[in-house]
C-alpha positions, 0 to 999 in steps of 0.5 A: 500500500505505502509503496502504491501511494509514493507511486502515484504520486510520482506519476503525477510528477509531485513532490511530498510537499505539492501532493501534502498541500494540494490532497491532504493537508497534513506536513510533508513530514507525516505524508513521508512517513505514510509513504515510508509505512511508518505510520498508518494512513487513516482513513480520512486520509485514504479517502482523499488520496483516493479522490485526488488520484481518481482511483480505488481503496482496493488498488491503493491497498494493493489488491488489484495490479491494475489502476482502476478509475472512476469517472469523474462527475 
């Protein structure tokens, strides 16, 4: 999972710093230690990267191999 958040984010060519202002609100410090896995993402978290990143909870969590998208409205 932790791996997968760093990936997206790289995929959108942001820094931690850009990804933790423009979806999460939270310091860059405690986006990094998500992505290094040394702290549990909550929930409220998970959500918002989810919609940010137009994606699903189960690709996150690393249970399909394959991105999966939802419309946007």
């Amino acid at each position: 999972m932790y791996k997968r958040i760093g990936d997206l984010r790289e995929d959108n060519d942001l820094t931690q710093n850009e990804r933790t202002a423009e979806a999460l609100y939270v310091s860059q410090r405690v986006y990094s230690n998500y992505e290094c896995g040394d702290v549990s993402i909550p929930v409220k978290s998970l959500i918002k990267l989810v919609k940010y990143d137009n994606t699903s909870t189960d690709y996150i969590l690393g249970l399909p191999d394959i991105k999966n998208t939802y419309p946007t409205k």
